[in-house]
NUPADO-95879 format. One line per field, with one value per atom (N, C-alpha, C): residue number from 1; residue in three letters; x, y, z. Coordinates in steps of 0.02 Angstrom, whole numbers. Example, Ala and Ser with C-alpha at 12.3 -4.5 7.8 and 13.67 -1.06 7.14 Angstrom:
BEGIN
k <- c(1 1 1 2 2 2)
r <- c(ALA ALA ALA SER SER SER)
X <- c(660 615 660 642 684 645)
Y <- c(-284 -225 -165 -112 -53 2)
Z <- c(390 390 390 354 357 394)
This chain:
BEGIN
k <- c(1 1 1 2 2 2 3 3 3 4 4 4 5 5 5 6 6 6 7 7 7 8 8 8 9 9 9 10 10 10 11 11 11 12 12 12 13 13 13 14 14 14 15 15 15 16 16 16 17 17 17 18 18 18 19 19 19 20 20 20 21 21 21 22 22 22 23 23 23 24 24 24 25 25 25 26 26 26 27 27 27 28 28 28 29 29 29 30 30 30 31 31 31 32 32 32 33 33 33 34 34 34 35 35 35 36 36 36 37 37 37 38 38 38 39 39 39 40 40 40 41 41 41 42 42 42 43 43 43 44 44 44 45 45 45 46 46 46 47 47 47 48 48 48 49 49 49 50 50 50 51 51 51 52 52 52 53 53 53 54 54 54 55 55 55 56 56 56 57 57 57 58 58 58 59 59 59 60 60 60 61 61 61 62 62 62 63 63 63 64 64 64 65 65 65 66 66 66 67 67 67 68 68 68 69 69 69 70 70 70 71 71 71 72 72 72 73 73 73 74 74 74 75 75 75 76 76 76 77 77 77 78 78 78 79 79 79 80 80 80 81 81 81 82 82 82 83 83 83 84 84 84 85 85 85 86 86 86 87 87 87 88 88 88 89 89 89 90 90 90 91 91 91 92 92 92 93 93 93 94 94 94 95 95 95 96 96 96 97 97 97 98 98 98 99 99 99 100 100 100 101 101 101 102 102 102 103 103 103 104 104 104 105 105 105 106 106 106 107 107 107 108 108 108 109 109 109 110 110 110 111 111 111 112 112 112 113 113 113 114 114 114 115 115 115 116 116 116 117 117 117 118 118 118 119 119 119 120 120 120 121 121 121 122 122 122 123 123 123 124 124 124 125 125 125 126 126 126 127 127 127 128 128 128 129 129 129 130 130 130 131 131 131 132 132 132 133 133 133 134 134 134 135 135 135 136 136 136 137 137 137 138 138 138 139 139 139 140 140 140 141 141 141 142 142 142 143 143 143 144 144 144 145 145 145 146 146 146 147 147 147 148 148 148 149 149 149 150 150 150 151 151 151 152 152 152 153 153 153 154 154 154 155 155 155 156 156 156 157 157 157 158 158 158 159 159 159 160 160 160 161 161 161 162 162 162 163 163 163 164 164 164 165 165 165 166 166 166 167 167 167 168 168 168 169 169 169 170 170 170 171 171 171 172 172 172 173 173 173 174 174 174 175 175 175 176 176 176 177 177 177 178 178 178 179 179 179 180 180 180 181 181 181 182 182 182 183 183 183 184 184 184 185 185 185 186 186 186 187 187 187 188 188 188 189 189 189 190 190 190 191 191 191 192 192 192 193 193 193 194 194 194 195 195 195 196 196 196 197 197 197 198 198 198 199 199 199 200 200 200 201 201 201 202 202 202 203 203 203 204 204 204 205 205 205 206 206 206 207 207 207 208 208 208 209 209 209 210 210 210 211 211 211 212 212 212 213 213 213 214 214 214 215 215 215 216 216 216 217 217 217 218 218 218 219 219 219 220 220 220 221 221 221 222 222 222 223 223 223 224 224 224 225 225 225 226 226 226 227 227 227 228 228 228 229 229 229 230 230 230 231 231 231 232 232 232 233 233 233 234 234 234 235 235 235 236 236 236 237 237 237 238 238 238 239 239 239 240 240 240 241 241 241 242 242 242 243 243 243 244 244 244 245 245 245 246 246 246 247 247 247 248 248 248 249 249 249 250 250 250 251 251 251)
r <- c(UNK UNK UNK UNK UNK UNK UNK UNK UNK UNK UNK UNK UNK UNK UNK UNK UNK UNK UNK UNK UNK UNK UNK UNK UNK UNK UNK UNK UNK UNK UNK UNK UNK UNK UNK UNK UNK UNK UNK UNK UNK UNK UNK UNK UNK UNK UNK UNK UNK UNK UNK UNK UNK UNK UNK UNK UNK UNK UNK UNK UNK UNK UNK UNK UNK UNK UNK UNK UNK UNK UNK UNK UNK UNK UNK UNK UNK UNK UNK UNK UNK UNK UNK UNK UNK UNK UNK UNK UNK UNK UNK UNK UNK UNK UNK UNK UNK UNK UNK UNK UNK UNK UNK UNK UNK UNK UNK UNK UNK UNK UNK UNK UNK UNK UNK UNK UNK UNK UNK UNK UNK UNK UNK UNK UNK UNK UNK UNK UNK UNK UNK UNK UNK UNK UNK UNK UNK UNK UNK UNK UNK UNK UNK UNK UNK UNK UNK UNK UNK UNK UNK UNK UNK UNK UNK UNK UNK UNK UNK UNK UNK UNK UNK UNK UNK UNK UNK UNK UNK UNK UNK UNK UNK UNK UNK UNK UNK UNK UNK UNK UNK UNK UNK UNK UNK UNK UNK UNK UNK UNK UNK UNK UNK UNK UNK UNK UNK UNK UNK UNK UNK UNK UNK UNK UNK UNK UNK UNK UNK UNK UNK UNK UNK UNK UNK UNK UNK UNK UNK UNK UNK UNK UNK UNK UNK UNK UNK UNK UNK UNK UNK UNK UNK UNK UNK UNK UNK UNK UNK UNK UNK UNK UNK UNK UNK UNK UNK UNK UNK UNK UNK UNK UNK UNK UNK UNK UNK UNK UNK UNK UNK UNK UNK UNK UNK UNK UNK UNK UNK UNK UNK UNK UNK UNK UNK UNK UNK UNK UNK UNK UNK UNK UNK UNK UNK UNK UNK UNK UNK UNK UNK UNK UNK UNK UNK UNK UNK UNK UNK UNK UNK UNK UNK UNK UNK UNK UNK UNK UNK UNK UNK UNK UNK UNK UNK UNK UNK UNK UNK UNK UNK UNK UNK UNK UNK UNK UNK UNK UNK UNK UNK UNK UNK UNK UNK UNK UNK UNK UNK UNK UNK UNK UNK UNK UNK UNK UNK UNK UNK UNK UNK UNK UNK UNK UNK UNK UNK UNK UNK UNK UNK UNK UNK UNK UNK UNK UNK UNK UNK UNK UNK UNK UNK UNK UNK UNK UNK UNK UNK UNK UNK UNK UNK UNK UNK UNK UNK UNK UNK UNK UNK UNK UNK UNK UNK UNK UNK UNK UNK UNK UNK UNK UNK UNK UNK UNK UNK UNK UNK UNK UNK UNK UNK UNK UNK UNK UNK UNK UNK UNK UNK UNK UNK UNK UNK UNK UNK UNK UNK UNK UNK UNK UNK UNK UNK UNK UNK UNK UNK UNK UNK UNK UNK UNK UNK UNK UNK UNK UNK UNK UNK UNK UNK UNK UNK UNK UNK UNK UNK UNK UNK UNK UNK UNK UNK UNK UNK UNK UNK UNK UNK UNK UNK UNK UNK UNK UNK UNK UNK UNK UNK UNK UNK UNK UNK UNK UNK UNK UNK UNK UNK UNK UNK UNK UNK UNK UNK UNK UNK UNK UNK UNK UNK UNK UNK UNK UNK UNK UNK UNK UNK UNK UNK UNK UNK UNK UNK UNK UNK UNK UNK UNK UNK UNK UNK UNK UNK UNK UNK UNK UNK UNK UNK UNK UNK UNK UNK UNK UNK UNK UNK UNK UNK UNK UNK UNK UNK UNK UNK UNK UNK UNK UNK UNK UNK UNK UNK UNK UNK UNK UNK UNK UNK UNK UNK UNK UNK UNK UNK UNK UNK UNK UNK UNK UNK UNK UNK UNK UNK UNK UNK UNK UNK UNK UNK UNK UNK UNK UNK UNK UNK UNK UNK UNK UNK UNK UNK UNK UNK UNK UNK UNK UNK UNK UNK UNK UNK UNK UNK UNK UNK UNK UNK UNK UNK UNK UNK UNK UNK UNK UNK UNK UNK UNK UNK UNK UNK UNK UNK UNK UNK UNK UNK UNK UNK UNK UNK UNK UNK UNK UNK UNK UNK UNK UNK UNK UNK UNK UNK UNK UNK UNK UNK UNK UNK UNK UNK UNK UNK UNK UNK UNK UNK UNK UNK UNK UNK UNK UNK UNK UNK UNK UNK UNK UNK UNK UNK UNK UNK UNK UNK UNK UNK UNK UNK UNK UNK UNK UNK UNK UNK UNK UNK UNK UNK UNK UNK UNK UNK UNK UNK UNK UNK UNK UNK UNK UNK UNK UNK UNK UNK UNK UNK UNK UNK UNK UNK UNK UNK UNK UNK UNK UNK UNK UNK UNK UNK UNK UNK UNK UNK UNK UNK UNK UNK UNK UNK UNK UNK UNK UNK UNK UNK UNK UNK UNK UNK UNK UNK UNK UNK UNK UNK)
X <- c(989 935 891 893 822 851 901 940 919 923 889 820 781 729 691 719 697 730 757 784 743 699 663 585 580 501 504 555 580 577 601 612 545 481 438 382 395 363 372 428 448 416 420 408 334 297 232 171 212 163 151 161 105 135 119 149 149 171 170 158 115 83 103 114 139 176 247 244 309 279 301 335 366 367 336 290 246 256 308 337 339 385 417 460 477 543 491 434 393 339 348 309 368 438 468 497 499 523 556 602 641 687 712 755 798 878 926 916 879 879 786 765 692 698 659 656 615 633 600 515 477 420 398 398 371 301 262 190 187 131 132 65 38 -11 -9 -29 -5 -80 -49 -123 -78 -124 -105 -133 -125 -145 -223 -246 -322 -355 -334 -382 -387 -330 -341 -409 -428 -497 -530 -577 -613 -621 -588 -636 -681 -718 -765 -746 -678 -648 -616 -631 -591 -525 -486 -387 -370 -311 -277 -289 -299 -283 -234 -185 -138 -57 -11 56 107 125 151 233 282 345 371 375 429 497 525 609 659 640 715 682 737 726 713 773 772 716 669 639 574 526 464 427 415 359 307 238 185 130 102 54 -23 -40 -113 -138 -176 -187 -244 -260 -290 -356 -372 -459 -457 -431 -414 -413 -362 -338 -391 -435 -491 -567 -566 -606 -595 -559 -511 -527 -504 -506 -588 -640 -684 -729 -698 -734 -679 -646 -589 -544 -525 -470 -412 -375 -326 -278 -256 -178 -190 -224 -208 -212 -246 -245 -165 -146 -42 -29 -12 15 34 -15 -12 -2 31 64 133 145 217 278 306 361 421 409 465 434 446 412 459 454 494 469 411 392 324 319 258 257 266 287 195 157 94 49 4 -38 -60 -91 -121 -111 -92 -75 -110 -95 -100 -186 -215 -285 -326 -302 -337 -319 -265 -252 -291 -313 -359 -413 -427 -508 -502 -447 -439 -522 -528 -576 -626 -631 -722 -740 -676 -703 -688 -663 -632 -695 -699 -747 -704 -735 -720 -735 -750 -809 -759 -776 -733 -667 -624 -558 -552 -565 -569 -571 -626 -618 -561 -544 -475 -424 -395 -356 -383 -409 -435 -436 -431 -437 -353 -341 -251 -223 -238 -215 -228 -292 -312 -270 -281 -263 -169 -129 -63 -57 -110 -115 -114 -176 -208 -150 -114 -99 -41 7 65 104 87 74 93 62 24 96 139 192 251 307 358 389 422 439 400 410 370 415 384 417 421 489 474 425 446 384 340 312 230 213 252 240 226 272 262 199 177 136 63 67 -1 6 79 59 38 66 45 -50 -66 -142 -171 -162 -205 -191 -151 -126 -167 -180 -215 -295 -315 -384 -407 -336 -369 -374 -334 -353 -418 -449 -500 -547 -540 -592 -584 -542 -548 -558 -534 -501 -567 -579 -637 -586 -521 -480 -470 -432 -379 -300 -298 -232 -170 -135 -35 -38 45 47 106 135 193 194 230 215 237 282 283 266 211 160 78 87 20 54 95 107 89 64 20 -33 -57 -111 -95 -49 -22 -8 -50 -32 -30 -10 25 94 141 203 267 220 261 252 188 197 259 270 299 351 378 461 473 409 436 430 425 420 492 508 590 623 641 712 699 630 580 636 614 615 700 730 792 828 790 821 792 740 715 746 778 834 895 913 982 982 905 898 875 867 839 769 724 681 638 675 646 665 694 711 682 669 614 633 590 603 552 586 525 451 395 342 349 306 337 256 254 170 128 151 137 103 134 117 62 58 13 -52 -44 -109 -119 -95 -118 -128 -136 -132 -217 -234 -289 -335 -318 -371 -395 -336 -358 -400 -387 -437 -484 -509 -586 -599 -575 -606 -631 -583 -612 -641 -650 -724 -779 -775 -835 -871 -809 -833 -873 -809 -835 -884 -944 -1027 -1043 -1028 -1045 -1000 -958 -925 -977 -991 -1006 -1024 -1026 -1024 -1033 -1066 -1092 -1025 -1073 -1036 -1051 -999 -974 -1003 -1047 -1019 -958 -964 -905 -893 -912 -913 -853 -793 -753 -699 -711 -645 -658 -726 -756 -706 -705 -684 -605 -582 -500 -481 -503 -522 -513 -574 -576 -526 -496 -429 -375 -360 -292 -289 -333 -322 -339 -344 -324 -280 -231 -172 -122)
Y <- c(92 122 70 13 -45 -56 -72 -86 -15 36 103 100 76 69 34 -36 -81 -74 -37 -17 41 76 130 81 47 5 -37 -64 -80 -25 22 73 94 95 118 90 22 -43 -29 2 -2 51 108 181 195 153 181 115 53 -3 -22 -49 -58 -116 -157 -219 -218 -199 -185 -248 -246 -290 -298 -252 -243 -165 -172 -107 -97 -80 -54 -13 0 59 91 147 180 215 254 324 284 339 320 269 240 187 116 127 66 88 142 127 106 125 108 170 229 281 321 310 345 377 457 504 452 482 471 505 566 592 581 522 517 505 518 499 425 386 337 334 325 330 259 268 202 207 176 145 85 83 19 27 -52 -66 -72 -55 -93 -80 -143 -150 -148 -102 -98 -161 -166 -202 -200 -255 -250 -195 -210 -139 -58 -61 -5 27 -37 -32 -53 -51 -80 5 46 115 139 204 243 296 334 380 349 410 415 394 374 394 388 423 440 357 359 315 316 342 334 378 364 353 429 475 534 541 523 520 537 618 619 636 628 601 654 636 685 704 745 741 682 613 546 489 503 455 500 444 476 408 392 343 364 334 351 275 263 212 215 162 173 117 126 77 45 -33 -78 -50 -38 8 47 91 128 114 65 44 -7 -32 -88 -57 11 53 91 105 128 104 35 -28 -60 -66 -70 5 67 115 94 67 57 118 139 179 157 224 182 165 174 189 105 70 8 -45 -27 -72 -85 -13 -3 -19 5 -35 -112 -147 -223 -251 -219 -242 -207 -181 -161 -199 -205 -226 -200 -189 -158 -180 -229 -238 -237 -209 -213 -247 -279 -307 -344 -388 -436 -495 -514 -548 -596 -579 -598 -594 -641 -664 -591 -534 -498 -467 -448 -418 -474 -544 -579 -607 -593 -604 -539 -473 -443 -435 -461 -476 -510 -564 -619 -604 -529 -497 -441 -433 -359 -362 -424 -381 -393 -427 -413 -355 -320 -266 -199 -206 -153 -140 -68 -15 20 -8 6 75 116 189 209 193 231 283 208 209 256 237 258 339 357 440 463 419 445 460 396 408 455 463 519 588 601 661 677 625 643 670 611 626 701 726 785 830 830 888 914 858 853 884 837 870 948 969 1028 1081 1062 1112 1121 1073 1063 1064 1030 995 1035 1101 1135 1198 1186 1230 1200 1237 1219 1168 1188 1165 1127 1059 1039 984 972 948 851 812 753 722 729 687 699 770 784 712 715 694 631 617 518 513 571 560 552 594 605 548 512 452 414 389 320 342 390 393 380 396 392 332 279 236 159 189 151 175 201 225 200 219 165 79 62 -28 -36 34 15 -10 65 64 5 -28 -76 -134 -151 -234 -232 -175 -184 -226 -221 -242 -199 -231 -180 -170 -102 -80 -119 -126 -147 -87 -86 -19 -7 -73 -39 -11 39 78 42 19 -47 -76 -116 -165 -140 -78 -14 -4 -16 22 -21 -90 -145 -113 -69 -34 29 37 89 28 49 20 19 86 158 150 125 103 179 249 317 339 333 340 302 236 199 205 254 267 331 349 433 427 379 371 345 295 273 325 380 427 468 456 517 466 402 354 355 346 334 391 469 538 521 520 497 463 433 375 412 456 509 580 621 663 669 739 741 763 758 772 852 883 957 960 896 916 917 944 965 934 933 927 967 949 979 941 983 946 904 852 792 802 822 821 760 701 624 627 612 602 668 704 771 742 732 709 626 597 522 538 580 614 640 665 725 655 627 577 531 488 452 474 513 569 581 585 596 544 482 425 388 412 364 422 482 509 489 470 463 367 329 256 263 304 302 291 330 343 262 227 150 121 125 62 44 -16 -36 5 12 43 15 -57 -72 -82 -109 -101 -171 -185 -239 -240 -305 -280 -292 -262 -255 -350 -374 -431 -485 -479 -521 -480 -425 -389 -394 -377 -364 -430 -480 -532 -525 -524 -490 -444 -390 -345 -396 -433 -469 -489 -532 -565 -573 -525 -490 -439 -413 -365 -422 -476 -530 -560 -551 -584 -531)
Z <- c(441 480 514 504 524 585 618 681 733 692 716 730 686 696 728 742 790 844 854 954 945 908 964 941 902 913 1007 1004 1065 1148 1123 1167 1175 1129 1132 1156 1153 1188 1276 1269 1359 1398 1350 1383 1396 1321 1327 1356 1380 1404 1333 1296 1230 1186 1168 1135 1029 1010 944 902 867 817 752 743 667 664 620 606 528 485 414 402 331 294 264 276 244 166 161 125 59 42 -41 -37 12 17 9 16 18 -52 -43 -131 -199 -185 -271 -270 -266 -281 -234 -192 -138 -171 -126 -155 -97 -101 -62 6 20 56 84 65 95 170 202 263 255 337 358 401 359 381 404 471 490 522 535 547 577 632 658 708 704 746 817 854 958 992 1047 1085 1164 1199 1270 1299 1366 1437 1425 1428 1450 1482 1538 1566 1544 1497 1445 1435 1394 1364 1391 1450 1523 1536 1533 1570 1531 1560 1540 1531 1519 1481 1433 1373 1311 1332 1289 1300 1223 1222 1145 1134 1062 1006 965 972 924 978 936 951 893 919 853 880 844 864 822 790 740 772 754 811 787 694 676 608 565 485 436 483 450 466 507 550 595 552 591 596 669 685 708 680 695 711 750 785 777 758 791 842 888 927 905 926 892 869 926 900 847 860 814 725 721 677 636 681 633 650 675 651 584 573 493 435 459 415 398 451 428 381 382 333 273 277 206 195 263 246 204 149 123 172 197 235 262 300 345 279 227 189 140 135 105 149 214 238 273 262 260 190 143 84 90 144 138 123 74 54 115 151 207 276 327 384 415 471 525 587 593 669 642 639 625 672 713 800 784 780 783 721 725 665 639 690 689 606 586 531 464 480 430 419 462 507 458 474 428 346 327 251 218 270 234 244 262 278 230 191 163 111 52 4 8 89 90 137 188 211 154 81 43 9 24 -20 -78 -159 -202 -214 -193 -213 -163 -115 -41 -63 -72 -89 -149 -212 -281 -255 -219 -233 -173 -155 -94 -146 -185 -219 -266 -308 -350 -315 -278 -250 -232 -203 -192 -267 -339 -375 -425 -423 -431 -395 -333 -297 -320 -322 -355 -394 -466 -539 -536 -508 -528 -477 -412 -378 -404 -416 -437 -502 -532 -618 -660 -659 -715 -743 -706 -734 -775 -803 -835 -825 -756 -720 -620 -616 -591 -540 -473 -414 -430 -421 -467 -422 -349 -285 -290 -325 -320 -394 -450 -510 -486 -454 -438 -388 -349 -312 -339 -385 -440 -489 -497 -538 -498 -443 -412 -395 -360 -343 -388 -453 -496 -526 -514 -545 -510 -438 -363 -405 -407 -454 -497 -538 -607 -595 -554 -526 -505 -467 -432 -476 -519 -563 -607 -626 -686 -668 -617 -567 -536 -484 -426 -371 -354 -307 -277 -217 -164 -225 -235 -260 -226 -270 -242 -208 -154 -130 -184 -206 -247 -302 -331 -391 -457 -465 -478 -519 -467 -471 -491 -473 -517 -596 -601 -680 -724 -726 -778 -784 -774 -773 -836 -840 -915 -974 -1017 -1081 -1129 -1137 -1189 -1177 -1229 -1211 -1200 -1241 -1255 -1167 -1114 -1068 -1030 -1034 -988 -995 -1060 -1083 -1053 -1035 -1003 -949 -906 -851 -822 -873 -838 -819 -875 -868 -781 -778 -719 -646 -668 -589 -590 -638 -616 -605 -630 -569 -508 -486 -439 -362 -379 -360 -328 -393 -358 -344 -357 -329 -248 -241 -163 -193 -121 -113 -160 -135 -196 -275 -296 -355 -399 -457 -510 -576 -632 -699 -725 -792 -858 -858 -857 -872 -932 -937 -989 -1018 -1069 -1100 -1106 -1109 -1134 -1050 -996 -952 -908 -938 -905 -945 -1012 -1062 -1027 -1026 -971 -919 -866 -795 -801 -858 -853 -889 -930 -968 -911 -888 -823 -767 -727 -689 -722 -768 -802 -821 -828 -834 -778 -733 -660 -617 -631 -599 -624 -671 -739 -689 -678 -670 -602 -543 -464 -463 -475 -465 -487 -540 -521 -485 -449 -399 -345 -331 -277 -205 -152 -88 -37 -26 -7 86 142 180 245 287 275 348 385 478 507 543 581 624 633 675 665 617 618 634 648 662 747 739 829 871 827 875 875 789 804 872 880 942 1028 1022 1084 1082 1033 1042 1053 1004 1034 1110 1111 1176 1245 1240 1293 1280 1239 1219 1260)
């Protein structure tokens, strides 16, 4: 698929004027846990022509290309993208740890890595992920039988949470690299048999609720609602990105 994928980053460079900066794997293929049948979620940064940004009308900020079942690219344009980044959205911050790149041509990407943890809001983030992982838990979770993507999805958020809360860092995006963060060894055994269906099921496939991990699911979530209210908040100016901005869009 990457040969696929870099002839339409290409194709897309041509069609829409726009020079691509960076562009990743977003999905489950870049967190650790891909079905066989996951799709390709790609993401990526681009900056038009100068005079783009020189008028006095609005114009779209962003790029929506879902193509097929296997392949969905989605863009944001530079503004866009380090407006995001200075409120500490999660998304620009995973994806510049993507273990999956497909187009990194320019510093740009590496410029804001080395800006990630002084523009990162610990509070911000923490209740993003906490809220993803709730909403999973509580919507999903709670039956016999239960969806394995929702399961991994409610582990990893809450797994990005609990780092916040303990570390006061920017989370790994990999799941992975979040699980040093479990250190209850009866969880981390019920977790293997989960990842390696995972691997050879599709996308809708289900298991048995696993009780070990529903009781670590509900304890964690009430521990890191409990911390949020002390994390940090504080907020960052904008002025080193301002110049990233100037820079690249004269490049």
């Amino acid at each position: 698929m990457t040969p696929t994928i870099q002839q339409k980053l290409l194709e897309l460079e041509q069609t829409e004027n726009i020079k691509i900066l960076y562009a990743c794997e977003s999905g489950s293929r870049a967190w650790g846990f891909a079905s066989p049948d996951s799709d390709y979620d790609v993401r990526f940064f681009y900056v038009r022509p100068l005079d783009y940004y020189l008028g006095i009308t609005g114009m779209p900020d962003f790029l929506d290309l879902p193509l097929n079942d296997e392949l969905d690219l989605r863009g944001w344009d530079i503004r866009k993208a380090l407006k995001l980044f200075l409120k500490s959205n999660a998304s620009p911050y995973e994806w510049l740890q993507s273990p999956v790149v497909y187009r990194e041509e320019t510093v740009f990407a590496e410029e804001l890595r080395v800006l990630m943890p002084g523009y990162f809001s610990t509070r911000a983030t923490a209740n993003h992920y906490v809220s993803l992982a709730f909403n999973a838990f509580t919507n999903d979770l709670q039956s016999d039988d239960i969806n394995l993507k929702r399961c991994f999805y409610a582990l990893r958020s809450a797994l990005a949470c609990l780092w916040i809360a303990d570390r006061k860092t920017v989370p790994p995006m990999e799941f992975t690299k979040l699980r040093v963060m479990i250190t209850d060894a009866a969880v981390q055994q019920a977790i293997e048999p989960l990842l390696e269906r995972k691997g050879q099921a599709n996308e809708k496939a289900t298991v048995k609720s696993v009780p070990v991990l529903q009781q670590w699911l509900a304890e964690t979530l009430s521990y890191c609602k409990q911390q949020i209210p002390g994390l940090p908040s504080s907020k960052r100016e904008p002025g080193e990105l301002n110049l990233l901005f100037k820079k690249h869009i004269q490049q």
